[in-house]
Gaussian input, Z-matrix of N, CA and C with variables (Angstrom, degrees):
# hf/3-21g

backbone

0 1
 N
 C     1     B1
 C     2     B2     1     A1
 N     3     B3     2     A2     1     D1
 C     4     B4     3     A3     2     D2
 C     5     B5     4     A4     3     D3
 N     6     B6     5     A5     4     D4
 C     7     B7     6     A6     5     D5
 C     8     B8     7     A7     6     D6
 N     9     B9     8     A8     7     D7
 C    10    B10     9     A9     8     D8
 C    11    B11    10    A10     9     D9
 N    12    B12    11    A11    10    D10
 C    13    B13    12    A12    11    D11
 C    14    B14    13    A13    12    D12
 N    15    B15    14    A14    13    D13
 C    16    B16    15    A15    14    D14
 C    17    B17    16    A16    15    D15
 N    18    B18    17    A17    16    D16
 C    19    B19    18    A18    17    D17
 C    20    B20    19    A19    18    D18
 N    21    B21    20    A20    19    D19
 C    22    B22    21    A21    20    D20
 C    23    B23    22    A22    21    D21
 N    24    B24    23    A23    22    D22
 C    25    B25    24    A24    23    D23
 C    26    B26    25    A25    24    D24
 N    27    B27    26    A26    25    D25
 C    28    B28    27    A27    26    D26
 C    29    B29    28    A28    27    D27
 N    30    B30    29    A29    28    D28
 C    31    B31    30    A30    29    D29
 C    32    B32    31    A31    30    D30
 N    33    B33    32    A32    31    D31
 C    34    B34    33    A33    32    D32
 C    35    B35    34    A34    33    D33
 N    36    B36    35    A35    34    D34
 C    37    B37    36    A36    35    D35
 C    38    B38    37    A37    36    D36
 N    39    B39    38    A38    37    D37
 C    40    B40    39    A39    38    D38
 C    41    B41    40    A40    39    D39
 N    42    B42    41    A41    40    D40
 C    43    B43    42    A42    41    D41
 C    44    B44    43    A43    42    D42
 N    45    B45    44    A44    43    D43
 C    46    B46    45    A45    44    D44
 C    47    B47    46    A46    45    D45
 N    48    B48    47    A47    46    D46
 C    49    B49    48    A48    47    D47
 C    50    B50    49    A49    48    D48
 N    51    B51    50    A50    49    D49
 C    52    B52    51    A51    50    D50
 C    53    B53    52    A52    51    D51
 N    54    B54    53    A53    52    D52
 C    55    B55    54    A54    53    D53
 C    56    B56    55    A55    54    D54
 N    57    B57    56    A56    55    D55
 C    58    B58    57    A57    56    D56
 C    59    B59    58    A58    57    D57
 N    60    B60    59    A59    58    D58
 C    61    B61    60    A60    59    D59
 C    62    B62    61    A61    60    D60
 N    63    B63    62    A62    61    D61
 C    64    B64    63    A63    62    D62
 C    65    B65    64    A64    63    D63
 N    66    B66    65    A65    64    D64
 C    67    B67    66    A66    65    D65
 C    68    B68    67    A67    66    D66
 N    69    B69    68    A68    67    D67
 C    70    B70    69    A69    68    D68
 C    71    B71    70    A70    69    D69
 N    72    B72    71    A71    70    D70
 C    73    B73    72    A72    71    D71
 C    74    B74    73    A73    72    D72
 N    75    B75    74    A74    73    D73
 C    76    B76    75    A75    74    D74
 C    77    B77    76    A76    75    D75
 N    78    B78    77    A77    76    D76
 C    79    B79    78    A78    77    D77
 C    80    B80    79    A79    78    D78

   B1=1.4656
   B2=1.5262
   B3=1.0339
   B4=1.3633
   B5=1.6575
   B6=1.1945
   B7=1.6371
   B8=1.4318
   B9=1.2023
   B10=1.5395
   B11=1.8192
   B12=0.8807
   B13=1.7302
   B14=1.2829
   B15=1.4532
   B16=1.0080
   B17=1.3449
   B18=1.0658
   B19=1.4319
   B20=1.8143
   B21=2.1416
   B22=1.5393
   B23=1.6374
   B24=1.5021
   B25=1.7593
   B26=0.8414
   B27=2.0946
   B28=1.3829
   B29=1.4482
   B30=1.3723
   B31=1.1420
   B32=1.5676
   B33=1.0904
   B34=1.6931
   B35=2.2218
   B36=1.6150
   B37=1.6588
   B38=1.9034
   B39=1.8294
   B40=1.5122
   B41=1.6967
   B42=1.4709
   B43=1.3989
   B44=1.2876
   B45=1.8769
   B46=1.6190
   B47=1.1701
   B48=1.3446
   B49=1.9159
   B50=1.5798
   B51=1.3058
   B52=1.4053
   B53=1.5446
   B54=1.3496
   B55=1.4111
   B56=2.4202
   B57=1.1799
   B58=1.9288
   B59=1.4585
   B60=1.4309
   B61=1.4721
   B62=1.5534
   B63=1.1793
   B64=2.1527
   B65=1.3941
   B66=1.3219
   B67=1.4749
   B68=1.3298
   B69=1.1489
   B70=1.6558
   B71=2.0353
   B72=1.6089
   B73=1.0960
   B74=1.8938
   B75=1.3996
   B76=0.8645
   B77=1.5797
   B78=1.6145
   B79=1.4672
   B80=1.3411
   A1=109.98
   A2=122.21
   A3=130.97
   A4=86.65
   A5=145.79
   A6=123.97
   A7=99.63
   A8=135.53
   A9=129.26
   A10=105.24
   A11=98.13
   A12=117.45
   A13=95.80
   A14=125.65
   A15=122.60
   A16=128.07
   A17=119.84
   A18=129.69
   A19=110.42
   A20=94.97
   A21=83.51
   A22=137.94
   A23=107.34
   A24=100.86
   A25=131.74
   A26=115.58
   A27=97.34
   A28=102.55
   A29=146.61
   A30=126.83
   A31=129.70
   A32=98.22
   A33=116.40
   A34=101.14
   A35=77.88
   A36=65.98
   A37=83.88
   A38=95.46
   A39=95.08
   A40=127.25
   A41=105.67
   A42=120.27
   A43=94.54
   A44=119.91
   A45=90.48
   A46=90.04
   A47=128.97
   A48=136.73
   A49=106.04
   A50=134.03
   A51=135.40
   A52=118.75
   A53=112.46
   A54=130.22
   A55=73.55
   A56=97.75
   A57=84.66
   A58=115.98
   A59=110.42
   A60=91.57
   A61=125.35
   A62=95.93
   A63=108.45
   A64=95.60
   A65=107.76
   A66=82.88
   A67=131.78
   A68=107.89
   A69=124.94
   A70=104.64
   A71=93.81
   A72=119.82
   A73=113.03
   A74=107.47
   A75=92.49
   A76=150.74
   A77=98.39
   A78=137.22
   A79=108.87
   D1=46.23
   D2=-171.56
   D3=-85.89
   D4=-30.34
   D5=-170.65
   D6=-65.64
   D7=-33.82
   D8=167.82
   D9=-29.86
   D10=-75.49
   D11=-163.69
   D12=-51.12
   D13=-62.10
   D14=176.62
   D15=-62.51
   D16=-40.24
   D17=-170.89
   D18=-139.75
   D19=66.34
   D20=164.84
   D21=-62.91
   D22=7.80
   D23=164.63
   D24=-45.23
   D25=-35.90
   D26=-164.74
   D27=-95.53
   D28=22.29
   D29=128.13
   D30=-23.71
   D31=-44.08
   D32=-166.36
   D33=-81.72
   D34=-50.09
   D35=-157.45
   D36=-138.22
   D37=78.07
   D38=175.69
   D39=-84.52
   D40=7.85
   D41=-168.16
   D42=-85.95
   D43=-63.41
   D44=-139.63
   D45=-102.97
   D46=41.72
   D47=158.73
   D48=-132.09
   D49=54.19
   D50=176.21
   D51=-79.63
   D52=-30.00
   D53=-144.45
   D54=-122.64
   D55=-68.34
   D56=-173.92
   D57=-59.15
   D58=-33.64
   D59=-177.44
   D60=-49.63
   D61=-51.61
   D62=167.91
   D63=-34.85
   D64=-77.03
   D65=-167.57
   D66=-57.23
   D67=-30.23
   D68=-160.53
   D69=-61.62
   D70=-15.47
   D71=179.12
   D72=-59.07
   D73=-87.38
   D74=123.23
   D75=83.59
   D76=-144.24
   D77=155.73
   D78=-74.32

């Protein structure tokens, strides 16, 4: 669960980034 850390957005809006956050992880 490192896209958390990296990318606390998808707290906010974990639906329509489920599949990018991983990656976005990452990147």
């Amino acid at each position: 669960m490192r896209t958390v850390l990296c990318h606390p957005y998808h707290l906010v809006e974990p639906s329509p980034w489920p599949l990018l956050g991983a990656g976005g992880a990452l990147f």
